[in-house]
N, C-alpha and C positions, 0 to 999 in steps of 0.2 A: 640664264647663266650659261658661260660657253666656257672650253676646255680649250686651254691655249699652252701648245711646246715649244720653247723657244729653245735653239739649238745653237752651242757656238765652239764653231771648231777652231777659230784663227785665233791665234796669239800677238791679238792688235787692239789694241786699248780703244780706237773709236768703237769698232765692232765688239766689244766687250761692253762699252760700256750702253750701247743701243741695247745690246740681248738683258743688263739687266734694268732699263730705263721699260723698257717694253714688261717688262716681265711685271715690276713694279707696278705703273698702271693700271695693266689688266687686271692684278690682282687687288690693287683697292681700288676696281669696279666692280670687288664680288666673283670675279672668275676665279675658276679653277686654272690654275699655271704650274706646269712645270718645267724645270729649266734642266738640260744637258750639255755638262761639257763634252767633246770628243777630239781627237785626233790632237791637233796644236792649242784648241783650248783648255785643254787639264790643267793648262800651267794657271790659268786661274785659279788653282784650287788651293795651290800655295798660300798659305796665311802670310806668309812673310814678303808674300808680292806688295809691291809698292801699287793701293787702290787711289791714292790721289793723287796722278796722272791729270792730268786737264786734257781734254779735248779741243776742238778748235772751236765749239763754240762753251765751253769755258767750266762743261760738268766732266764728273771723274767717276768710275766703277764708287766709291765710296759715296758717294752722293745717295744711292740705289742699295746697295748691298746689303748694309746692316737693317736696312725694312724688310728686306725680303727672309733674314738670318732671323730675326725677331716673330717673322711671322711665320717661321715654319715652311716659307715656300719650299717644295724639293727639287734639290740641285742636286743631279746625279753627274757622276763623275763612269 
């Protein structure tokens, strides 16, 4: 088992939704994962952010998020 930090400072929904598509994986491989917002990413933290955004290839932060929110993964802010 390995310890994996995923880090997202931009407030850019591909790059939002890559940190928590990665975060996801790893952690139903049994890693250990923790995820950080910082700088322009906090704005993820918003509940009332709109998480079903499409990306260009056709997934959205909501696709990822509620696994990682059920599982306890920790998302520091």
């Amino acid at each position: 088992m390995a310890n994996f930090l995923f880090v997202l400072s931009r407030d850019d929904n591909e790059a939002a939704t890559r940190c928590f598509q990665f975060g996801k994986i790893a952690h139903s491989k049994g890693h250990k994962v923790d995820l950080f917002l910082i700088d322009n990413g906090v704005l993820w933290a918003d509940s009332d952010r709109d998480f079903e955004q499409k990306t260009l290839t056709g997934d959205c932060p909501d696709d990822y998020v509620p696994y990682l929110v059920e599982n306890e993964v920790p998302i520091g802010v």
